[in-house]
Short mmCIF file of the C-alpha atoms (twelve columns), coordinates in Angstrom:
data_MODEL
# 
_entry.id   MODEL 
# 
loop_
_atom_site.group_PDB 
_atom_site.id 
_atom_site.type_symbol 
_atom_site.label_atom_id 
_atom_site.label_alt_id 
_atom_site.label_comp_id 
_atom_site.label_asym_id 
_atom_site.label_seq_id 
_atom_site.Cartn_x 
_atom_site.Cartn_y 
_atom_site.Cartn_z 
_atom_site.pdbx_PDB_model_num 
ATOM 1   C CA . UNK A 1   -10.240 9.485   -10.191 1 
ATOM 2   C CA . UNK A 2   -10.253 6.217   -8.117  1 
ATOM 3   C CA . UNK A 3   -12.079 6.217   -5.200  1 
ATOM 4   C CA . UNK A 4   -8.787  4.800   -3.063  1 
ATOM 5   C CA . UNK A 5   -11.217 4.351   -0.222  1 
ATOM 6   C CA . UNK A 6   -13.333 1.586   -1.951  1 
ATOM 7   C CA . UNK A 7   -10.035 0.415   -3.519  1 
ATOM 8   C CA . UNK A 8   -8.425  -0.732  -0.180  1 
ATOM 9   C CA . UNK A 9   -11.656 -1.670  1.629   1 
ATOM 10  C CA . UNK A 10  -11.924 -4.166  -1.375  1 
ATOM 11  C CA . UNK A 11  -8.475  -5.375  -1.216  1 
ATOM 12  C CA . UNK A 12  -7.560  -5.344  2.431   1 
ATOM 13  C CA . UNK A 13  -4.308  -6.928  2.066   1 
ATOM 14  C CA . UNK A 14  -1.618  -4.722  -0.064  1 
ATOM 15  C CA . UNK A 15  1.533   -6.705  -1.153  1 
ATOM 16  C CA . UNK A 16  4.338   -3.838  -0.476  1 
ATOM 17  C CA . UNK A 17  6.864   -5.391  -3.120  1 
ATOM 18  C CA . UNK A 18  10.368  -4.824  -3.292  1 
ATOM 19  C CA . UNK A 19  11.738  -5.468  -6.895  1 
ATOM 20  C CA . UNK A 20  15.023  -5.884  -7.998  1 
ATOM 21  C CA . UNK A 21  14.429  -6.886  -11.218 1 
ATOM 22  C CA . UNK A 22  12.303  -5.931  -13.489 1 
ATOM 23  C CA . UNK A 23  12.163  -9.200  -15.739 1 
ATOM 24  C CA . UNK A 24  10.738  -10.513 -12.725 1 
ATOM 25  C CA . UNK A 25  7.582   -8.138  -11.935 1 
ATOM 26  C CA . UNK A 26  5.575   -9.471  -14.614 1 
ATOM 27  C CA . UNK A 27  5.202   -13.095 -13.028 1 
ATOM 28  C CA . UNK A 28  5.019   -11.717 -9.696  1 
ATOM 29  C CA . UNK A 29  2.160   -9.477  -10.140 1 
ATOM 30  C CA . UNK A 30  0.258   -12.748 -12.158 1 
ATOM 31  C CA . UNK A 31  1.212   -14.932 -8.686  1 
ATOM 32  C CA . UNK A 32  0.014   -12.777 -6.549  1 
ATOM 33  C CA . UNK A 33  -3.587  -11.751 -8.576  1 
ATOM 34  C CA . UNK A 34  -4.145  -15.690 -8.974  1 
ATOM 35  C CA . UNK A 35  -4.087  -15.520 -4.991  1 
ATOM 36  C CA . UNK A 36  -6.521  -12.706 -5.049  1 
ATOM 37  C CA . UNK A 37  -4.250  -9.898  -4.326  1 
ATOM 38  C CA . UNK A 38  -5.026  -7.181  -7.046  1 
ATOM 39  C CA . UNK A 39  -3.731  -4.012  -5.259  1 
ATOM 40  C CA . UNK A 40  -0.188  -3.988  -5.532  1 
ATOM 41  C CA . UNK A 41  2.458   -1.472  -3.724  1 
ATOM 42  C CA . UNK A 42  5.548   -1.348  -6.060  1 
ATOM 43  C CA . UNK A 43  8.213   -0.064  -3.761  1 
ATOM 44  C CA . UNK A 44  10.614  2.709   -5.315  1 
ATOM 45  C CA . UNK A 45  13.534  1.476   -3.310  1 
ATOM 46  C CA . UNK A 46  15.110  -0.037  -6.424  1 
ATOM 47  C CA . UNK A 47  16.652  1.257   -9.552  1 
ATOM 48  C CA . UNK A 48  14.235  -1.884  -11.264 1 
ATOM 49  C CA . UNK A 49  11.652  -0.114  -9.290  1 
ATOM 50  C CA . UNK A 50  10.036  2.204   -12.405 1 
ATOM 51  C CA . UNK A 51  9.938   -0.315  -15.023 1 
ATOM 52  C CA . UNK A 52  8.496   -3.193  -12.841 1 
ATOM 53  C CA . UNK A 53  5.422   -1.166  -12.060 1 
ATOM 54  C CA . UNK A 54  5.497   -0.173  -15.952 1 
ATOM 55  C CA . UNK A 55  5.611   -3.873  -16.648 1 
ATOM 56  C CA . UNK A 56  2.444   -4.776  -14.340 1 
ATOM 57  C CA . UNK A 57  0.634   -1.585  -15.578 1 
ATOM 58  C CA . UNK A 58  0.971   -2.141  -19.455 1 
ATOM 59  C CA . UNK A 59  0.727   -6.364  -19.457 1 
ATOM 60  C CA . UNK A 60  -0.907  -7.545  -15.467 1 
ATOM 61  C CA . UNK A 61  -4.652  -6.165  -16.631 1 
ATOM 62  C CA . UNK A 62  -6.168  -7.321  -13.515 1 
ATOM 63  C CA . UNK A 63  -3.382  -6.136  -10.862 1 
ATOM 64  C CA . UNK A 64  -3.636  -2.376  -9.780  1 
ATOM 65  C CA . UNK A 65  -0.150  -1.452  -9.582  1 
ATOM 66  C CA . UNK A 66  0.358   1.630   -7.278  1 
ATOM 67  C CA . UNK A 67  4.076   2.928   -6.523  1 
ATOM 68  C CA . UNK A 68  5.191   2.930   -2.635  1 
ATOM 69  C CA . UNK A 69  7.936   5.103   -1.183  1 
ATOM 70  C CA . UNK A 70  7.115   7.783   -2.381  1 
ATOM 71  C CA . UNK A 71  8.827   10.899  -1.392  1 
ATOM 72  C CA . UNK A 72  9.448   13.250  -3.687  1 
ATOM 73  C CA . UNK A 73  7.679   15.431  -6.614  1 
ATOM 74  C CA . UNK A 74  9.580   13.274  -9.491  1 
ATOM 75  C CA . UNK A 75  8.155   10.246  -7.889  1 
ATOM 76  C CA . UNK A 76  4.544   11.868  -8.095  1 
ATOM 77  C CA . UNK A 77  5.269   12.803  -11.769 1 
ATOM 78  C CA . UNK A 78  6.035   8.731   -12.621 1 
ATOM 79  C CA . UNK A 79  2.768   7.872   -11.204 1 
ATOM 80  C CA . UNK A 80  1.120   10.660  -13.172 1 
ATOM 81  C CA . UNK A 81  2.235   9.542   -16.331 1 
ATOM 82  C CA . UNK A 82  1.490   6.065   -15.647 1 
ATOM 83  C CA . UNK A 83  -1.869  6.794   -14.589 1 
ATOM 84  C CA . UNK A 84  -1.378  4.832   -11.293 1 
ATOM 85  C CA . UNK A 85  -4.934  4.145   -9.245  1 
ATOM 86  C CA . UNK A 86  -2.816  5.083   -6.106  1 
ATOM 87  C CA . UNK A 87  0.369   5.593   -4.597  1 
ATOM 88  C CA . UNK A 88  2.149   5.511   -1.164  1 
ATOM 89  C CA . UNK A 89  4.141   7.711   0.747   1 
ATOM 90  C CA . UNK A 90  6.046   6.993   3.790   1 
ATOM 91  C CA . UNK A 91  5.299   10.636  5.343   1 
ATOM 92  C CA . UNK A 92  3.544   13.684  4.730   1 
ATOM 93  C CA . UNK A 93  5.611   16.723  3.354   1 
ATOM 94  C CA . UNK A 94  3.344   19.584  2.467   1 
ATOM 95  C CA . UNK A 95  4.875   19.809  -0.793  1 
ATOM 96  C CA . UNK A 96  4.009   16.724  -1.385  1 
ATOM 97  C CA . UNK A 97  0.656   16.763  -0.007  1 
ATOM 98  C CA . UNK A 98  0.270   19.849  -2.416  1 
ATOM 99  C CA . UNK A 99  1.791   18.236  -5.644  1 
ATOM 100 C CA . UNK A 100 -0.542  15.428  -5.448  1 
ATOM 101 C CA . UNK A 101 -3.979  17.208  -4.867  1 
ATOM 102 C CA . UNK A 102 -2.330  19.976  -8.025  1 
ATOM 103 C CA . UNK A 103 -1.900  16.589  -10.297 1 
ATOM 104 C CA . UNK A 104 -5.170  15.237  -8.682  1 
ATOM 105 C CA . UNK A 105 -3.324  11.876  -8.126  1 
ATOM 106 C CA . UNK A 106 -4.453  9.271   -5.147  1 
ATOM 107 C CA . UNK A 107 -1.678  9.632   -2.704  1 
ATOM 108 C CA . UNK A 108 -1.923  7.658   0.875   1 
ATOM 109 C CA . UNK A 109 0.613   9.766   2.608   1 
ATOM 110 C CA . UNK A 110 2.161   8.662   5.877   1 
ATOM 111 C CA . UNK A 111 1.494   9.629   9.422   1 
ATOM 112 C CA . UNK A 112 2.754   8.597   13.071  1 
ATOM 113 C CA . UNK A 113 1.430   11.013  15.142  1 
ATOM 114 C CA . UNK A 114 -1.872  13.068  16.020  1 
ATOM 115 C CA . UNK A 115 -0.341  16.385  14.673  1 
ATOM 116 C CA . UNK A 116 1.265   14.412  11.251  1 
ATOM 117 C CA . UNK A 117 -2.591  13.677  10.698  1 
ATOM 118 C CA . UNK A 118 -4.017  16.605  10.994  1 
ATOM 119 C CA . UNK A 119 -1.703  17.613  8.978   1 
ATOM 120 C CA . UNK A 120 -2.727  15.927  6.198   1 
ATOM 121 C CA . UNK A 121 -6.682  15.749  7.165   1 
ATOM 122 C CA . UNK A 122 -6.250  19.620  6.807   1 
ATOM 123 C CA . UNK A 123 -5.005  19.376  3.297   1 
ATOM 124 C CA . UNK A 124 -8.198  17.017  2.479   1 
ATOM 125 C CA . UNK A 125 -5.963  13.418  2.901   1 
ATOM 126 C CA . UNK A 126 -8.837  11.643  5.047   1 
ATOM 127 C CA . UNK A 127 -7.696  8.127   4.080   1 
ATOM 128 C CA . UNK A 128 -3.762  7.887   5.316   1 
ATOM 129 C CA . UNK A 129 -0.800  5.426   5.559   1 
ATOM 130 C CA . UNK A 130 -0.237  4.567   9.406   1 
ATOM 131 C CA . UNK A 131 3.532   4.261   9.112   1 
ATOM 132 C CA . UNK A 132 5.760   2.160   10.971  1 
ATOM 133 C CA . UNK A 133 2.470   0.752   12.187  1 
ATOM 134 C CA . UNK A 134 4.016   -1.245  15.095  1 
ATOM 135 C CA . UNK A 135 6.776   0.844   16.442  1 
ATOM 136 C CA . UNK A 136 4.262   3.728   15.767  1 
ATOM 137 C CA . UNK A 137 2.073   2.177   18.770  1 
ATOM 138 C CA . UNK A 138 0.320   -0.416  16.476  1 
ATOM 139 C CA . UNK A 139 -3.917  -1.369  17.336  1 
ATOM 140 C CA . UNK A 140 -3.729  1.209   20.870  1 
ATOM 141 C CA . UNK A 141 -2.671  3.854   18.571  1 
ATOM 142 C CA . UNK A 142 -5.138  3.750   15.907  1 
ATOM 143 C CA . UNK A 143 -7.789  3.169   18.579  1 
ATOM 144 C CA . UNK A 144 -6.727  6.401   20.458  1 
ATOM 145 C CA . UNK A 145 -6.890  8.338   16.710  1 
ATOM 146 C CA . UNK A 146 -10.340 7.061   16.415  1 
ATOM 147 C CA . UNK A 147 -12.321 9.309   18.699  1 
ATOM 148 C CA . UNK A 148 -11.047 12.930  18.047  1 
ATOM 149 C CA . UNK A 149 -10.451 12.146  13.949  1 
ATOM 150 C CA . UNK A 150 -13.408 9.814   13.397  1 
ATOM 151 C CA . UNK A 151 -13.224 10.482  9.867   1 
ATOM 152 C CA . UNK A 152 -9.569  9.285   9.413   1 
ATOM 153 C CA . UNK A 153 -9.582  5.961   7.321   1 
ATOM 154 C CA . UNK A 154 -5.670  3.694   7.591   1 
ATOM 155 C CA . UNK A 155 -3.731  1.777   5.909   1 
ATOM 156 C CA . UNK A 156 -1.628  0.074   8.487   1 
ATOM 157 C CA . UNK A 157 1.949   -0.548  7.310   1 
ATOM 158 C CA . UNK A 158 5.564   -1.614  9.016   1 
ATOM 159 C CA . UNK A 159 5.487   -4.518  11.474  1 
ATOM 160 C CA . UNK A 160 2.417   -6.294  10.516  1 
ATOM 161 C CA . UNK A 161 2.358   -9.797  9.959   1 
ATOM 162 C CA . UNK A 162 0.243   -12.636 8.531   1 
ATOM 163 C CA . UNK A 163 -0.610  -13.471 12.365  1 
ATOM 164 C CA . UNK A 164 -1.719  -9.707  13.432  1 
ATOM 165 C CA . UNK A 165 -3.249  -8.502  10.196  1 
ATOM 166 C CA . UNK A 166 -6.778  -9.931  10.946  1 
ATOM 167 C CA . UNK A 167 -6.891  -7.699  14.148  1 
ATOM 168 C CA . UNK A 168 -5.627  -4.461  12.564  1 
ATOM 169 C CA . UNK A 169 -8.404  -5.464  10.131  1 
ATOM 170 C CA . UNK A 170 -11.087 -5.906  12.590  1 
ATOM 171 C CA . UNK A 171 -10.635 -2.003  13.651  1 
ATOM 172 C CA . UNK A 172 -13.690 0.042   12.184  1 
ATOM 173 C CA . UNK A 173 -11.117 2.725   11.154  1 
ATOM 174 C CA . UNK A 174 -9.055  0.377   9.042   1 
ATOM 175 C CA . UNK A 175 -9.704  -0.387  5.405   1 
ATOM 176 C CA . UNK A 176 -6.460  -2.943  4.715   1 
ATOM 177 C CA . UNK A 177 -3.178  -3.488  5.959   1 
ATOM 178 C CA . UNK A 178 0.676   -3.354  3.919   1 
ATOM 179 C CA . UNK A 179 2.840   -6.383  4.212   1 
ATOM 180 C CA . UNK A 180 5.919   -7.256  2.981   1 
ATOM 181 C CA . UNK A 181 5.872   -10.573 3.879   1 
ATOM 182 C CA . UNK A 182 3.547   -11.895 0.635   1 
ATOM 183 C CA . UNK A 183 6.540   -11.865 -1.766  1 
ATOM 184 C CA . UNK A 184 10.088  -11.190 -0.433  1 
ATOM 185 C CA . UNK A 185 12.848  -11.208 -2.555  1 
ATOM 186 C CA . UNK A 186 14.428  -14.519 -2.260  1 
ATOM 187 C CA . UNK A 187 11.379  -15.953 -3.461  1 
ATOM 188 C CA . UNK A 188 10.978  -13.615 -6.674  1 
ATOM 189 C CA . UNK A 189 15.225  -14.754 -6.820  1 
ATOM 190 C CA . UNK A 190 14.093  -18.467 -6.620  1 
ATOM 191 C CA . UNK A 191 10.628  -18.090 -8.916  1 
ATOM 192 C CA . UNK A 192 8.689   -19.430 -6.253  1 
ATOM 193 C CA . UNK A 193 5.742   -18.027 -7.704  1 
ATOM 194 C CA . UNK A 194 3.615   -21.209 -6.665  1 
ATOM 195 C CA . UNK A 195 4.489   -20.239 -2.601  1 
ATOM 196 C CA . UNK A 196 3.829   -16.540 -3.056  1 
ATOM 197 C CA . UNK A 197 0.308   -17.244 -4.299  1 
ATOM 198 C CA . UNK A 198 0.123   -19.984 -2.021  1 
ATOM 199 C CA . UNK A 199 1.259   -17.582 0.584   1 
ATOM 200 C CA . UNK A 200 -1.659  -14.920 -0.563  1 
ATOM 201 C CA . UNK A 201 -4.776  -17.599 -0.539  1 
ATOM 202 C CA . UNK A 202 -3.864  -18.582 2.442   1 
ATOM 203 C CA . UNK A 203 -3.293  -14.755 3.527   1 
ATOM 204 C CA . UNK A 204 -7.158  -14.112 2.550   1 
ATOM 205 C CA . UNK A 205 -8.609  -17.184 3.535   1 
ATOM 206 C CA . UNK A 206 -7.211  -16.715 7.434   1 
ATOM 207 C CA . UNK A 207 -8.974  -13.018 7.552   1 
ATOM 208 C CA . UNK A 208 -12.178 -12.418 9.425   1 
ATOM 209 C CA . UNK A 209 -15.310 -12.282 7.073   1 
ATOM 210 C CA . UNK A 210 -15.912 -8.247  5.903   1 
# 
């Protein structure tokens, strides 16, 4: 099993990618690793959505494709028999929370609030998806979390931007942030793939040193 802490301390950006079509995902996930993004959040907000992040998984060896949006138990199946390092979830359902600790799979489940966490911290989920990270209260937030659950480890996601990410990063409870930002759809439409790893190197190269 992947240790999903060690994964997103290493990558500390996640591209949360939106795909509409699959014929696409291939290049994408190649544009993005060239601009040293390797942890990739494959969005399941789209019917292209399963066979993009089949795509990355079976021909992008040095991208680890995880699926975003997750919400139900079907969704945690598809990253089961993909073998997915990790995979997002927007909340924290305890059906859910079961599912994925019965398949032993690497879900980040979602939390907004002190009781959503404990929630999850309960059910063994120490390293969580701080979700809509901005309207949810944004750096005050996670620094209020910080002293009664000092072993909760985020992924800040929803609202953060290429300006604000270094500062969410700076936060000793933070091991990367999500951003849709790195690859939005018009430029997968227009093969841009040049700006979107553009976009990433200069992502990386404007964060403070780990």
């Amino acid at each position: 099993m992947t240790d999903i802490a060690a994964l997103l301390r290493a990558a500390r950006i996640i591209p949360v990618l939106t795909i509409h079509d699959a014929a696409l995902a291939i290049p994408l996930a190649e544009a993005l690793v060239a601009g040293g993004l390797t942890a990739l959040e494959i969005t399941l907000r789209t019917p292209a959505a399963r066979a993009a992040v089949t795509a990355i998984r079976h021909h992008v060896p040095l991208a680890q494709a995880g699926l975003g949006t997750v919400t139900t138990t079907e969704d945690l199946a598809l990253a089961a028999d993909l073998n997915l390092p990790f995979c997002f979830s927007p909340g924290a359902t305890p059906v859910l929370l079961a599912e994925a600790a019965r398949r032993n799979l690497n879900l980040v489940p979602g939390v907004a609030t002190a009781s959503e966490l404990m929630v999850a911290m309960s059910e063994g989920y120490h390293v969580v998806k701080f979700f809509p990270a901005v309207p949810a209260g944004g750096i005050a937030t996670l620094r209020a979390f910080a002293a009664p659950f000092a072993e909760a480890r985020f992924c800040p996601t929803g609202g953060i931007t290429p300006e604000t990410a270094p500062a969410f990063l700076a936060e000793a409870n933070v091991l990367a942030v999500g951003g849709s930002w790195l690859a939005p759809p018009a430029d997968q439409a227009a093969h841009d793939w040049g700006v979107i790893t553009a976009r990433a190197n200069a992502c990386l190269a404007g964060l403070n040193p780990v």
